[in-house]
N, C-alpha and C positions, 0 to 999 in steps of 0.2 A: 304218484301223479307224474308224468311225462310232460317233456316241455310243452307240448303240442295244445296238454290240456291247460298248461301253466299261463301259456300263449294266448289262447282262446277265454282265461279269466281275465287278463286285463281287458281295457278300455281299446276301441278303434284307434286312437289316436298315438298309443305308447307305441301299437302293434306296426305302425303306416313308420313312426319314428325310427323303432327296431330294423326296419326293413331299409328303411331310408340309409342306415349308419352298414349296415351290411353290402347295399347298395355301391357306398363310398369307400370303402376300402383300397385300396391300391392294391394290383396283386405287387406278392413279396415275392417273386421271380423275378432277378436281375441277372444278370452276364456276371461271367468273371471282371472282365473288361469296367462294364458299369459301375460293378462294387466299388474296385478298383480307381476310378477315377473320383469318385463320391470321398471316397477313402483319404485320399490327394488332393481333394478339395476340403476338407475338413480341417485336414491340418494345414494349409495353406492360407486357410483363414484363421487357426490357432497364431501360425507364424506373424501373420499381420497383427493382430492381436496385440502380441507379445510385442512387437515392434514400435507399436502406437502407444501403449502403456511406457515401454523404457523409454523411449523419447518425450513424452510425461511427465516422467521422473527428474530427467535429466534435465529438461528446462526449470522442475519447482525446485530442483536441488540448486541450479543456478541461481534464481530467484533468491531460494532462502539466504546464499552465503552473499549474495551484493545486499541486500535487507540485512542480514547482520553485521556486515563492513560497515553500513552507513550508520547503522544504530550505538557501533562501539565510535565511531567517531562520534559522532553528538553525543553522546555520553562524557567521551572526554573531553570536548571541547567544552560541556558544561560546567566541567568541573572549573574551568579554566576562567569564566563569566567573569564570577568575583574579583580576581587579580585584574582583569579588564577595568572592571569597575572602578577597582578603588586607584589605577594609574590616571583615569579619566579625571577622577576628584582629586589628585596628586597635581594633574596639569593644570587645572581649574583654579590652584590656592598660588598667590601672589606668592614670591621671594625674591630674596635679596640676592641669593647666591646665583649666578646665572648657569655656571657648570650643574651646577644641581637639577636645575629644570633641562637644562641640554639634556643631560641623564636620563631623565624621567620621560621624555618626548622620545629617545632613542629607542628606551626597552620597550614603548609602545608602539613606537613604530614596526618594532622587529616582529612585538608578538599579532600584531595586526597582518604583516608578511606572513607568518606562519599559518595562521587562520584563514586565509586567502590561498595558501597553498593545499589546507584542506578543503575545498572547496566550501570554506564556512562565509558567508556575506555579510553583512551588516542592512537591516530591514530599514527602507529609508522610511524616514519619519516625520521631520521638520516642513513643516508648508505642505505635506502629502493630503490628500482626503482620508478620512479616521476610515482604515478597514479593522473590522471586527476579529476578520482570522489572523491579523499579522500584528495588531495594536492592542492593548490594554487600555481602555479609560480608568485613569484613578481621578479625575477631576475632571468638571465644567464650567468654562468662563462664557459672558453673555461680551461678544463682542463684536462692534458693527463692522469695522473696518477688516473683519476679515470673515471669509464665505463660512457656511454652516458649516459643520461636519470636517473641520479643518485643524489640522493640527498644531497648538500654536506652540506647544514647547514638551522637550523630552527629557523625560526623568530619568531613565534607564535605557541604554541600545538596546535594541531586538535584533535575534541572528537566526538563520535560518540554513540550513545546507540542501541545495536545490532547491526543492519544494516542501522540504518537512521544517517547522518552526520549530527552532530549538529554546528558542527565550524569546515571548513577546519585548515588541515597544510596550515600555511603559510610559500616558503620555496624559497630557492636559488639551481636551479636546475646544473649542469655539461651538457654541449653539448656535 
């Protein structure tokens, strides 16, 4: 069987399609020239390519290592919380001896210096309005004299380095 006759078995509409795609073809006659410049534009666009990927790269690779700087920091400032904690409840307990508390006020001041030098803050609490992303409610008191949503006392500092929270407030909210 011959195309002709192969051609003439299909349907009108394959045959008009066939002709249509032969129709569209491009001739494949180019210049040296043409090839040429097609040729120089392919890889000119590979080159951009490759450019826009490495720079890409270079910004997520910068990203990652300030994202891991600030992660090994709050990391170890958390370790740190505790001894925070219990100099707080150190300063808090009456004595007699007064160099002793001088003491105790000194090393906290220092490691408070230090935590401020890593950019670590203390999440204000006291008299704030209770936010959900920076506070802990462990408790709710009904109390007129001070507005809803308000915070009347704080169990625990909350610290945060920039915008990431490393330790909520823990706190006793007002209805």
């Amino acid at each position: 069987m011959s195309k002709q006759d192969k051609d003439q078995n299909k349907p009108e509409s394959q045959q008009e399609e066939a002709a249509e795609e032969v129709a569209q073809e491009p001739e494949q006659t180019q210049t040296p020239e043409e090839a040429a410049q097609a040729a120089i534009r392919e890889q000119e666009d590979k080159y951009l390519r490759l450019l826009a990927e490495y720079d890409n790269y270079r910004k997520r690779s910068q990203k990652e290592r300030e994202n891991a700087w600030t992660s090994a920091k709050a990391e170890t400032a958390k370790e740190f919380l505790p001894v925070y904690d219990n100099l707080e409840r150190a300063l808090k307990q009456e004595t007699a001896d007064e160099a002793y508390a001088k003491g105790v006020q000194m090393i906290m001041t220092q490691l408070k210096t230090v935590l401020e030098k890593l950019g670590i803050q203390e999440i204000p609490a006291q008299g704030e309005t209770f936010d959900p992303n920076v506070h802990n409610a462990v408790m709710h008191v009904d109390d007129e004299e001070v507005g809803e949503n308000t915070v009347v006392e704080v169990f625990q500092t909350g610290f945060k380095l920039g915008d990431k929270v490393i330790r909520h407030a823990m706190v006793k909210v007002a209805n």
